[in-house]
C-alpha positions in Angstrom: -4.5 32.7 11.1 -5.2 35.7 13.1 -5.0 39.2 14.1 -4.2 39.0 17.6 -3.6 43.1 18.9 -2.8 46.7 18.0 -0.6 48.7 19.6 0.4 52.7 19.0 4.1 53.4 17.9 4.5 57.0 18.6 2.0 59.2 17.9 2.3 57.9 13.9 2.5 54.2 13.6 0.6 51.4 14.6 2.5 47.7 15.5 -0.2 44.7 14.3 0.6 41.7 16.7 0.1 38.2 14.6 -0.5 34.4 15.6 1.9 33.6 12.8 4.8 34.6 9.7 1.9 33.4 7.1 -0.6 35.7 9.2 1.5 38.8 8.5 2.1 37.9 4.9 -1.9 37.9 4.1 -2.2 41.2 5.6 0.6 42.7 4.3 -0.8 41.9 1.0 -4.1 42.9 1.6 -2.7 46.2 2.7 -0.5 46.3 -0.4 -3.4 45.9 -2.7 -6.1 48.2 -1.0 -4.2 50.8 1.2 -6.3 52.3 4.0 -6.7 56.4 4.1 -3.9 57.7 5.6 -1.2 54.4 5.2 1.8 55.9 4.4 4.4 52.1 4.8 3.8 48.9 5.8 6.9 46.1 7.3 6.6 43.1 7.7 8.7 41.0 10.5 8.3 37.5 11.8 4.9 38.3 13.7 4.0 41.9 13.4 3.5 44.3 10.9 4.3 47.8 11.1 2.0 50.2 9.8 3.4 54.0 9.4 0.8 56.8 9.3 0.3 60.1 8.2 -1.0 61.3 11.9 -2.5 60.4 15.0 -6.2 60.9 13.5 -5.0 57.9 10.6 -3.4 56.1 13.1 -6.2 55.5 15.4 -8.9 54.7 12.5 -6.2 52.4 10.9 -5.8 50.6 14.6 -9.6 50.0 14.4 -9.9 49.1 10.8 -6.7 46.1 10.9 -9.3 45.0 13.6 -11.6 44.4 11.5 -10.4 42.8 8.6 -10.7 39.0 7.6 -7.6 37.4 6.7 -7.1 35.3 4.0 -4.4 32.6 3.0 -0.7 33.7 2.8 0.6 34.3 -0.8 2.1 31.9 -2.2 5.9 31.3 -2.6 6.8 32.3 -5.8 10.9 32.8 -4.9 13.7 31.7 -6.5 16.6 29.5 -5.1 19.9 32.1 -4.8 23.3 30.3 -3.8 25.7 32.9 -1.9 29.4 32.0 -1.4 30.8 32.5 2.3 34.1 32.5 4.0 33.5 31.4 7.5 35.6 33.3 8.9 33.6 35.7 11.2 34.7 37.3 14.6 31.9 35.7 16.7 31.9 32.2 15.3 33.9 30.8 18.0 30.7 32.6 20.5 28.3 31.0 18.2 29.8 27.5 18.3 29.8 27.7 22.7 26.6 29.1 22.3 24.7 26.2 20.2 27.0 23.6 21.8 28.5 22.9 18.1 32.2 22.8 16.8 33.1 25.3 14.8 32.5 23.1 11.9 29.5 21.8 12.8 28.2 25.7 13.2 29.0 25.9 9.4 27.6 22.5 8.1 24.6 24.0 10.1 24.4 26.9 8.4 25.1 25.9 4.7 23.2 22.5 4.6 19.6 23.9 5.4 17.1 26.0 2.7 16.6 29.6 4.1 13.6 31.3 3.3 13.2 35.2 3.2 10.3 35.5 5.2 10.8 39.7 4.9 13.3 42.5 4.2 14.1 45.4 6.6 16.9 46.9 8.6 18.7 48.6 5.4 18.3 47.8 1.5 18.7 44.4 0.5 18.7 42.8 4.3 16.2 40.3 4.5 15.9 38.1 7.1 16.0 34.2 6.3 14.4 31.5 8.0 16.2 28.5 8.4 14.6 24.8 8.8 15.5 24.0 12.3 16.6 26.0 15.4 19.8 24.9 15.3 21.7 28.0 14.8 19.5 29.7 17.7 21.6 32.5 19.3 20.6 35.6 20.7 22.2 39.4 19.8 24.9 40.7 21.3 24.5 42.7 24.3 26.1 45.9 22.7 25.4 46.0 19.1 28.7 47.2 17.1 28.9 50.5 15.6 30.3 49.4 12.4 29.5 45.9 11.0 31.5 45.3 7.6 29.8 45.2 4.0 28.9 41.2 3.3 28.7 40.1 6.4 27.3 36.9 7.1 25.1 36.8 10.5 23.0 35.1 13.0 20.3 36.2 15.3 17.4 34.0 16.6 16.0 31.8 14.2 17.5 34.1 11.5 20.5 34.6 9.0 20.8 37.7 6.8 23.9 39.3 5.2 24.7 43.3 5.8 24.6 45.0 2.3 26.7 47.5 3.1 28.9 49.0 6.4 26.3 49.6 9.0 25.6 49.3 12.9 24.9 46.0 14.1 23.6 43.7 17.0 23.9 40.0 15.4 27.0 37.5 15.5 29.1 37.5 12.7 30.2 34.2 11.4 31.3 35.1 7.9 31.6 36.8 4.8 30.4 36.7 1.0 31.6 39.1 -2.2 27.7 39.1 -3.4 26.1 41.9 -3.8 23.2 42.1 -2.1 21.6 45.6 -3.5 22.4 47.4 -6.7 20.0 50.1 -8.2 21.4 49.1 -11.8 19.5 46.0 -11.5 16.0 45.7 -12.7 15.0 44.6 -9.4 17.9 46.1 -6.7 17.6 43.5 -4.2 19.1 40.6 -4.7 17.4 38.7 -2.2 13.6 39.1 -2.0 10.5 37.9 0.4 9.6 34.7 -0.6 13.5 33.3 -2.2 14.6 30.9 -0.6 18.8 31.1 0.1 21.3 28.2 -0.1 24.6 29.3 1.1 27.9 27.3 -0.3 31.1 27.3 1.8 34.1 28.8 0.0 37.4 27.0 0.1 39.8 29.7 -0.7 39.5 33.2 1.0 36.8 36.0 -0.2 38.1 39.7 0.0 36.5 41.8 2.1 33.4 43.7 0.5 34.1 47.2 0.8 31.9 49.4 2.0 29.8 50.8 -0.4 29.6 54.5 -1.0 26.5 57.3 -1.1 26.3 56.9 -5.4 27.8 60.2 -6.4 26.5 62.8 -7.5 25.9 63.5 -10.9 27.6 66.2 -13.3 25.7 69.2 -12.8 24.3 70.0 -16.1 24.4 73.3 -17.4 21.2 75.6 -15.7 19.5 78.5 -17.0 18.9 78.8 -13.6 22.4 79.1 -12.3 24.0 77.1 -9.5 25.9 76.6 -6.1 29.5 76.3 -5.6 31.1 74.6 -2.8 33.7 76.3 -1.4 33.7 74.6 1.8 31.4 71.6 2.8 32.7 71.9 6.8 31.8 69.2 8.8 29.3 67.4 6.7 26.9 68.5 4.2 23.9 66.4 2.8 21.5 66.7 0.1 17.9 66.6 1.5 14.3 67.0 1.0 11.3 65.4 2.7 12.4 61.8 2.4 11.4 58.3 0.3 7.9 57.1 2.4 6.6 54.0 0.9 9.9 52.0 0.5 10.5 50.3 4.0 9.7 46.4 2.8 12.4 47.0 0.6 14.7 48.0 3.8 14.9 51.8 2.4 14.1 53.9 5.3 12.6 57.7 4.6 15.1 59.8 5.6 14.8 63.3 4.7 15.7 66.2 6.9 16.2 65.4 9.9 14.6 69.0 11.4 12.0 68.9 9.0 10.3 72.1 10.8 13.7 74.2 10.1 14.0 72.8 6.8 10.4 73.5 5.4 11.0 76.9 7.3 14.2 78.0 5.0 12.2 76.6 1.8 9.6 78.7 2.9 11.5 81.8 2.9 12.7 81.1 -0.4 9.0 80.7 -2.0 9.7 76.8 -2.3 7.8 74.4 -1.8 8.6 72.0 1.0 9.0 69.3 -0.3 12.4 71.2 -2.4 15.4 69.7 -2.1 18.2 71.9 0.2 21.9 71.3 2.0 21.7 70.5 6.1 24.5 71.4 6.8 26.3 69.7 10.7 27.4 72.6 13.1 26.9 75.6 10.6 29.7 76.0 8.7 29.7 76.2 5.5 31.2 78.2 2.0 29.2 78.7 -1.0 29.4 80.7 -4.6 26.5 81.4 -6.4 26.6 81.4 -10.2 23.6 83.5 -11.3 22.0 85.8 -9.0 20.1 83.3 -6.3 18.0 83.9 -3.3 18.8 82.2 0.1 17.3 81.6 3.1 19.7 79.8 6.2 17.1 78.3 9.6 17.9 75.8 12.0 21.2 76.3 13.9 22.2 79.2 14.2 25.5 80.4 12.5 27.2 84.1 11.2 25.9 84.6 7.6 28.7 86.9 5.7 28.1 87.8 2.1 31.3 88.8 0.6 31.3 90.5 -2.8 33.2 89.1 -6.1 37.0 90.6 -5.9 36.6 93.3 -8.0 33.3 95.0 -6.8 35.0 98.2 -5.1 31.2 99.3 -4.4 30.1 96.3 -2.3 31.6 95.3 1.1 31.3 92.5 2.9 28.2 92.1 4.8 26.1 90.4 7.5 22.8 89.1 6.6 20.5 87.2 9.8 19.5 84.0 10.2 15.5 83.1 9.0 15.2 85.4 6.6 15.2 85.5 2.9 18.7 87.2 1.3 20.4 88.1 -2.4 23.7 86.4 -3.1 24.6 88.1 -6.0 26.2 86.4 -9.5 29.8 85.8 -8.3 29.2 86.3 -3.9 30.2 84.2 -2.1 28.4 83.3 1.3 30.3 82.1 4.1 28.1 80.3 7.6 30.0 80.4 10.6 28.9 78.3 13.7 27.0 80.2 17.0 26.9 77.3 19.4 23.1 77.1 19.5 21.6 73.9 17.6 23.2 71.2 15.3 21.7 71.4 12.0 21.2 74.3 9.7 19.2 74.0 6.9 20.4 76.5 3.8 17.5 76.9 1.0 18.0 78.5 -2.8 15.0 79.6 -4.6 14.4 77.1 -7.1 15.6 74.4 -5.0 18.6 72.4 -5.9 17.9 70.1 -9.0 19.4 66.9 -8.9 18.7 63.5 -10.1 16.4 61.7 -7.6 16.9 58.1 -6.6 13.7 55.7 -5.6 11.3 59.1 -5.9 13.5 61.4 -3.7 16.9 63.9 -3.3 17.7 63.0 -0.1 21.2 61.5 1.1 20.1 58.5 3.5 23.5 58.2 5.3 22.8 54.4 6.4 21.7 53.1 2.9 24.0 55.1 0.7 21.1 56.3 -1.1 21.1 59.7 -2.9 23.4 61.9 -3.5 26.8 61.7 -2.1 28.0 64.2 0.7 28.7 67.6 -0.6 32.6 67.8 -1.1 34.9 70.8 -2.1 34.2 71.9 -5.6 30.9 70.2 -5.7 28.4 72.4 -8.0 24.8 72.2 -7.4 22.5 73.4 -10.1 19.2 75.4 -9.1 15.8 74.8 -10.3 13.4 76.7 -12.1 10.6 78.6 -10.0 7.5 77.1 -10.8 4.0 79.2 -10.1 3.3 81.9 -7.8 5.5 81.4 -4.6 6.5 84.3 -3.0 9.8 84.9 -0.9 8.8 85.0 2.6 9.0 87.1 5.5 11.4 87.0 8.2 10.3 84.8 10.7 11.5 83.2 14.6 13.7 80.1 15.1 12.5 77.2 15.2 15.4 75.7 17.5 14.4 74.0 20.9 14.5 76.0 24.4 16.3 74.5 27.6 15.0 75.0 31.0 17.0 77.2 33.8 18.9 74.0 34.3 20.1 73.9 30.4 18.1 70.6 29.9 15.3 70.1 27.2 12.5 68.4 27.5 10.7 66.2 25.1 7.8 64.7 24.9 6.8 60.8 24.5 4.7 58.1 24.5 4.5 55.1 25.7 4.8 51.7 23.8 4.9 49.9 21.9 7.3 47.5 24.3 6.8 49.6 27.6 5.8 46.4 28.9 9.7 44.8 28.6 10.0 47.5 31.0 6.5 47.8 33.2 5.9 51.4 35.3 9.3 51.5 37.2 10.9 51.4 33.3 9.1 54.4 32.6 9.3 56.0 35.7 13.1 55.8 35.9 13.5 56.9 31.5 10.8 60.0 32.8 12.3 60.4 36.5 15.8 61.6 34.9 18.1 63.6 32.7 20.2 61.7 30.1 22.8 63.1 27.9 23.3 62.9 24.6 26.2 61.2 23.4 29.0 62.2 21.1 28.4 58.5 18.9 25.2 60.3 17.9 24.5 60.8 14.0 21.7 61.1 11.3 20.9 57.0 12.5 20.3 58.0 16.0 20.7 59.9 19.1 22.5 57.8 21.2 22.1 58.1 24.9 24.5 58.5 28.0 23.9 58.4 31.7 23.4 62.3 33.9 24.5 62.9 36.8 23.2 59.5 39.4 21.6 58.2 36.3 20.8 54.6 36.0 20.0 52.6 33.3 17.2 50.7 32.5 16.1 47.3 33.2 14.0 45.1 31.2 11.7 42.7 33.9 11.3 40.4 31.4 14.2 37.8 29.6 14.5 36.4 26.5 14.6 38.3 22.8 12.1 40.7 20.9 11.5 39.2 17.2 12.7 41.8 15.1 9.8 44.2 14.0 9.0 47.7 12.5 10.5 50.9 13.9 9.4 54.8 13.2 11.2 57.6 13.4 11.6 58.9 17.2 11.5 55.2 18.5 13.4 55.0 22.0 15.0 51.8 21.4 16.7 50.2 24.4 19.5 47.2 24.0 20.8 45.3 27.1 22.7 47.4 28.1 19.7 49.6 29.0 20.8 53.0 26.9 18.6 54.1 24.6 19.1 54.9 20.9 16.7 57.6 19.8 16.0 57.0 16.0 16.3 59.9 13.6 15.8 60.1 9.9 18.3 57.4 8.7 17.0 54.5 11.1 16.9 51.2 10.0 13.5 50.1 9.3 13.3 47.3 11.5 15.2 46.7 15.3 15.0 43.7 17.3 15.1 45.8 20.9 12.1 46.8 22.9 11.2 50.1 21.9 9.8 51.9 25.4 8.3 54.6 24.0 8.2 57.0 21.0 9.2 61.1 21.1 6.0 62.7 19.2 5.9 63.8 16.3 6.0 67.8 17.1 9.4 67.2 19.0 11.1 65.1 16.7 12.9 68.2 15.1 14.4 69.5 18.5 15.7 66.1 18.5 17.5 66.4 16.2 19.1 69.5 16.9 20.6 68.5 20.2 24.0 68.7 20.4 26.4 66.2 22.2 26.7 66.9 25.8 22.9 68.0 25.6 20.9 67.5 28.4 17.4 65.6 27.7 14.0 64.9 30.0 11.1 63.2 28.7 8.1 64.1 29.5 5.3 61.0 29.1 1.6 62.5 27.5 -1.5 60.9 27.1 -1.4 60.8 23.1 -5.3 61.4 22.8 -5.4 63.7 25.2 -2.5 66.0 23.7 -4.6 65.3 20.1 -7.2 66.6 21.2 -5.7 69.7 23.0 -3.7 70.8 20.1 -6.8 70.6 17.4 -8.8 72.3 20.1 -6.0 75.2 20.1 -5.7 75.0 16.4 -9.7 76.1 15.7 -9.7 78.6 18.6 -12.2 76.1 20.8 -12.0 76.3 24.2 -12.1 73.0 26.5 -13.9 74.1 30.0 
C-alpha cells in the first residue's frame, strides 16, 4: 500500500493519488483520527482522496505532509449486510444489456446475485458507491449526464452500483428502481448505506412506485421572538436560507453549500454588525417583499436591485422611500420593504441585524438545494424570526459593491488553475478553455454554472480514452463531460464527479461566479497559483517585490 502523488485542486484542495481502495481507506482514517492544521474535509473514492483546505498556505504544507506519512493496514470491515428491493425496470437497461453483451435478464441476475461492498459515500447524502465481485456489469457513463435522475434510482457506472437518494443530476445508466430510503435525518445514523456494508439487492416481482422526490425539510414554525421577525410578502424567483455552509460532512455525501457569493453575503452581515457566519435570504434576480415585525435593521449587497421602504397604511407622516444598495437601513415595526431587480448581478444577499434564527441541520442554516438539506425555500407567508444581538457589533458603514466588472467587450474574466486532470486534456486543452469566450448557460443553478459555446467556440477534447474513477470535487471545479462543456461547480456541487476536472476558478473569484447571469460572457485567465500567493500576501503587508 502506497501513496503514489499529490496534486493541487484549485487553489484549496489537494487530490492524494493511491495504489489501491484499501490504500485510501488507511489514510482516510489516519486523517480522521489526527487532522492536519488547516484540513477542513476529507473524500474518499476508489483511488484518491480528496483533501479540502482552508487556503493555499494549508494546502501546500498538507501536499507535503500526506507525503510523508506511513500507511498502515485498511480498517477493517465492520458493515452490515442491507437487502434493497428493485424493479428492473430502468430507461437504459436495454443500453446496459448491448453494452455488457448480456440479455436483459442476465444484466439483472448480474446485478442481484453478487455482494456489493460500499467502498465510500459521495455525490449527495446517502450515495455510496458499491463494489461488486466481478466486472461484469462494467459500463461507462453516459456521454451527456441527465439533468434530472429520479429519487431511488438504481444505477451503474464502472465497476460501481449506487442508488440516487433523492431527484438529482446524473451521468450513470439507470436500470431500476427501489422504495428504500436511502437517507433520513430521523434516523440515528441518516444514511442507510454506509462505507464498509456490504448491499445485496433482491429482484421485486410486482411493480415498486416511484420514489418521489424528496423535498428541502420545511421550515419550522417560527417561534415567538423578543426579537421580532421577517414576513414574506413575496419570495420572487427563489429565495434560500443561507449562511457559510456545513464543512466537514463530504464522506457523508453532504456538500458545504452556503452562499454562493460568500464576499456579498459576509458584506450585508457586515453592515448589519453580524457576524459572518449569520444566517441571511439570497435572494435570485433581486426581487423580493418583506414586513418586518419589530423595528429591524437591514442591509441588501450583491445584485443590485431598487430598495423601497413603504410605511404601514396608516402613517400619514412617512412616505414611501428609497434606501441604496450596501448600506445599513431602518425598516420600521409594520414597513414593508420591497427589492426590485437592476439588471446587474444574480444574487442579492439581504441581512437583518440579529440574523435570522432558525433551527440548524448537520451544524448549519443553509438550504443545500441538491441535498434538500435545510430549510425549505422561502414561500409567501413564510415568517422568519430574528436573533438576538450578541456583543459589541456595530452597524457598518456604507461600503462599494462587490459585483464583478466586464471588459469593453462585456465579458468577465476569471481566473484559474490548472489541474487536477489538465492532463485528460494536455496544453492545446487549456489553450483552447483560456484562448476563448464561453457563455453561460440558462441550465445554470446553485449546482453549477453550466457552460455554452461563444461565438466560433469549440469544445474541448480529451487526448486520452477511457473513464476517470470517480473522485473528490471542490467548489469552482471546471468539470468537463464528453461532450467537452464544462460545468463550473458552485455551492451545492456534489461531492464527488467522475469527469476530468481541467482546472479550478480560485478562490477570490469564486463569488463573481456566481453572480453571472445567463447569456454572460466568461474568459479564463490561467495563473501560476504560487506565484499569485505570493503577490497578494506581498500586497497585503505593504512589501514591495523588485
Amino acid at each position: 500500500m502506497s501513496i503514489i502523488s499529490t496534486r493541487f485542486a484549485g487553489t484549496r484542495s489537494v487530490l492524494v493519488e493511491l495504489s489501491d481502495l484499501d490504500s485510501v481507506l488507511a489514510l482516510g482514517a489516519l486523517l480522521e483520527a489526527s487532522p492536519l492544521p488547516g484540513q477542513v474535509d476529507v473524500l474518499a473514492a476508489a483511488s484518491t482522496l480528496f483533501i479540502k483546505t482552508d487556503g493555499w498556505a494549508s494546502a501546500q504544507k498538507i501536499s507535503a505532509a500526506v507525503l510523508a506519512m506511513e500507511l498502515g493496514s485498511a480498517p477493517a470491515d465492520a458493515g452490515s449486510l442491507v437487502e434493497v428491493p428493485v424493479y428492473y425496470d430502468g430507461e437504459d437497461l436495454d443500453e446496459v444489456a448491448r453494452l455488457t453483451g448480456l440479455s436483459v435478464e442476465g444484466v439483472v441476475n448480474a446485478h442481484s446475485q453478487q455482494t456489493w461492498r460500499a467502498a465510500f459515500g459521495g455525490f449527495a447524502p446517502g450515495f455510496a458507491y458499491l463494489l461488486g465481485e466481478n466486472q461484469l456489469l462494467n459500463v461507462p457513463r453516459r456521454d451527456t449526464p441527465r439533468k434530472v435522475v429520479p429519487s431511488g434510482a438504481v444505477a451503474l457506472a464502472g465497476d460501481y452500483s449506487a442508488v440516487y437518494p433523492r431527484q438529482s443530476p446524473g451521468g450513470w445508466q439507470l436500470i431500476g428502481h427501489t422504495d428504500a430510503v436511502l437517507w433520513d435525518l430521523d434516523r440515528p445514523n441518516p444514511a442507510l448505506i454506509r462505507p464498509q456494508d456490504r448491499v445485496r439487492f433482491i429482484p421485486s416481482r410486482t411493480s415498486l412506485q416511484v420514489a418521489p422526490a424528496q423535498a428541502a425539510a420545511p421550515a419550522p414554525a417560527a417561534p415567538a421572538s423578543a426579537h421580532g421577525t421577517l414576513l414574506v410578502v413575496d419570495p420572487g424567483l427563489q429565495s434560500l436560507i443561507q449562511d457559510l455552509g456545513r464543512p466537514g460532512f463530504g464522506n457523508l455525501g453532504v456538500s458545504a453549500a452556503g452562499s454562493a457569493d460568500t464576499g456579498a453575503a459576509s458584506q450585508a452581515n457586515r453592515l448589519v454588525g453580524n457576524k459572518s457566519s449569520s444566517a441571511l435570504i439570497e435572494n435570485l434576480m433581486g426581487s423580493l417583499t418583506l414586513q418586518a415585525a419589530g423595528d429591524q435593521v437591514l442591509a441588501v449587497s450583491g445584485a443590485e436591485a431598487e430598495i423601497a421602504i413603504v410605511p404601514v397604511e396608516d402613517d400619514e407622516f412617512h412616505e414611501e422611500r428609497l434606501v441604496p444598495m450596501n448600506t445599513p437601513f431602518a425598516l420600521l415595526d409594520g414597513e414593508t420593504v420591497t427589492l426590485t431587480p437592476l439588471g446587474q448581478g444574480l444574487r442579492s444577499y439581504i441581512a437583518v441585524r440579529g440574523g435570522i434564527d432558525v433551527a440548524p441541520v448537520l451544524g448549519s442554516r443553509s438550504t443545500d438545494s441538491m441535498s434538500g438539506i435545510g430549510p425549505a425555500p422561502l414561500t409567501r407567508g413564510s415568517v422568519l424570526p430574528v436573533g438576538a444581538v450578541h456583543g459589541a457589533h456595530v452597524v457598518g458603514n456604507p461600503e462599494p459593491s462587490t459585483l464583478p466588472v466586464p471588459d469593453e467587450d462585456g465579458v468577465y474574466t476569471l481566473r484559474i488553475s490548472a489541474g487536477p486532470r489538465d492532463d485528460w486534456f494536455g496544453d492545446a486543452g487549456l489553450a483552447r478553455l483560456t484562448g476563448q469566450v464561453w457563455k453561460v448557460s440558462a441550465e445554470s443553478n446553485r449546482v453549477g454554472v453550466r457552460l455554452a459555446l461563444g461565438e466560433d467556440a469549440t469544445a474541448l477534447e480529451r487526448t486520452r480514452s477511457g473513464e476517470l474513477a470517480s473522485e473528490g470535487v471542490a467548489m469552482g471545479a471546471l468539470q468537463v463531460p464528453p461532450s467537452g462543456l464544462p460545468v463550473l461547480f458552485l455551492a451545492d456541487h456534489p461531492v464527488t464527479g467522475g469527469y476530468p476536472v481541467i482546472a479550478g476558478v480560485i478562490a477570490e473569484d469564486l463569488g463573481a461566479a456566481a453572480q453571472l447571469p445567463p447569456g454572460a460572457g466568461i474568459r479564463f485567465a490561467l495563473i501560476d497559483p504560487h506565484a499569485h500567493h505570493v503577490s497578494h500576501a506581498a500586497r497585503a503587508t505593504g512589501s514591495r517585490t523588485l
